[in-house]
C-alpha positions, 0 to 999 in steps of 0.5 A: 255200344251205348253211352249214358251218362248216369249221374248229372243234375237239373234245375230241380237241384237246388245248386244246378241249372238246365232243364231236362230238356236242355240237357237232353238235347246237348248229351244228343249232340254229343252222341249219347244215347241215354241219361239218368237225371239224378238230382238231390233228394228229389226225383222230379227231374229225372221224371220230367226228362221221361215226359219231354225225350225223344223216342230214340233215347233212353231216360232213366229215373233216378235221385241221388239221396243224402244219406246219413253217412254220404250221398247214394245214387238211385236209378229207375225209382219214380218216387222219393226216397228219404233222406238221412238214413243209413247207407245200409238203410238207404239201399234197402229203400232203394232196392224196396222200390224196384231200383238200383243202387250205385255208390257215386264219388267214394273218396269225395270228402263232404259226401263220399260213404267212403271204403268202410261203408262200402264194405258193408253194402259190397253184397247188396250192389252191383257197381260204384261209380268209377268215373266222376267228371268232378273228382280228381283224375287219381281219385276215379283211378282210386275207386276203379282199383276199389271196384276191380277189387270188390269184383263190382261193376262201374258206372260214368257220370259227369255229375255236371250242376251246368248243362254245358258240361253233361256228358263229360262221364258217361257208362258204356253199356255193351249192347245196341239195346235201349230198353231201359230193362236190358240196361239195367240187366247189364248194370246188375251183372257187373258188365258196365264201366265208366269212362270220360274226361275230368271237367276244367279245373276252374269249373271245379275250383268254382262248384268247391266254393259254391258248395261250401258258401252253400254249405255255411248259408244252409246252417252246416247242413249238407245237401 
């Protein structure tokens, strides 16, 4: 069984710290085997991550990307992939490039694509993200029921903006295979799921009002 954590963030987002190689060496601490960096609209990071890994543990490229209608995680994509197109746009894109698309935090209310949305993608994906260390313990619960019932596969990330916290969520993936191919594999066969631990209550309190004095400083423009 490995454990990955899919969703978190690096100093190349604009509201997250940590390098790469900072974040890597704490989900080893913590017994992970593999991680998708997957920062705002850019793929740097997760491309840096691919330069500085160990040989034993599994990077994934990836970008989480706003879309017009909320965000969209991209894994195993190397290049960019513009912003501010429809969720139904965006996937195309994301599929287009050679990657994956996965729904991260549907309920969230400033960049959740919400259930109407997702009905309009359901076809075209294999998983949404049924753990998120930032969401409310009912809310992960929420979307689990709304992946079971959509027959998808889930994935866990910790979506941490702060290394101290990466790996709180993670996606357990039911092979002893780190190729990188074989992982995705599972992912598009619906066999993943996502686990963890909700991040403490301060930290959240603390990135909702970060994001929001971010959200005022940036013009009412999301990220």
């Amino acid at each position: 069984m490995l454990k990955l954590d899919l969703h978190i963030h690096s100093q190349y987002s604009e509201d997250a710290t940590g390098s790469p190689k900072d974040i890597i060496k704490i989900l080893q601490k913590k017994g992970l085997q593999g991680i998708a960096i997957t920062d705002h609209n850019t793929v740097e990071g997760g491309l840096k991550a691919l330069k500085v890994k160990p040989k034993e543990f599994i990077v994934i490229p990836g970008v989480e990307i706003s879309t017009k209608d909320g965000h969209m995680l991209a894994l195993n994509v190397t290049e960019n992939i513009k912003r501010h197109l429809s969720v139904d746009e965006t996937v195309e894109k994301i599929i287009d490039a050679g990657g994956l698309p996965v729904v991260p935090h549907l309920f969230r209310n400033m960049s959740g694509i919400k259930k109407e949305k997702l009905r309009n993608i359901q076809t075209k994906i294999s998983a949404i993200e049924v753990f998120n260390s930032c969401s409310l313990p009912q809310t992960n619960l929420k979307t689990a029921k709304i992946a079971k019932e959509y027959g998808l596969g889930g994935t866990g990330g910790s979506d941490a903006h702060d290394p101290i916290y990466a790996g709180y969520a993670y996606t357990t993936v039911d092979t002893t295979d780190m190729n990188i191919d074989s992982i995705l594999s599972e992912i598009n066969k619906k066999k993943t799921w996502g686990k963890g631990i909700t991040m403490p209550l301060e930290y959240r309190q603390d990135r909702m009002m970060k994001s929001i004095k971010q959200f005022f400083q940036r013009g009412f423009r999301r990220i």
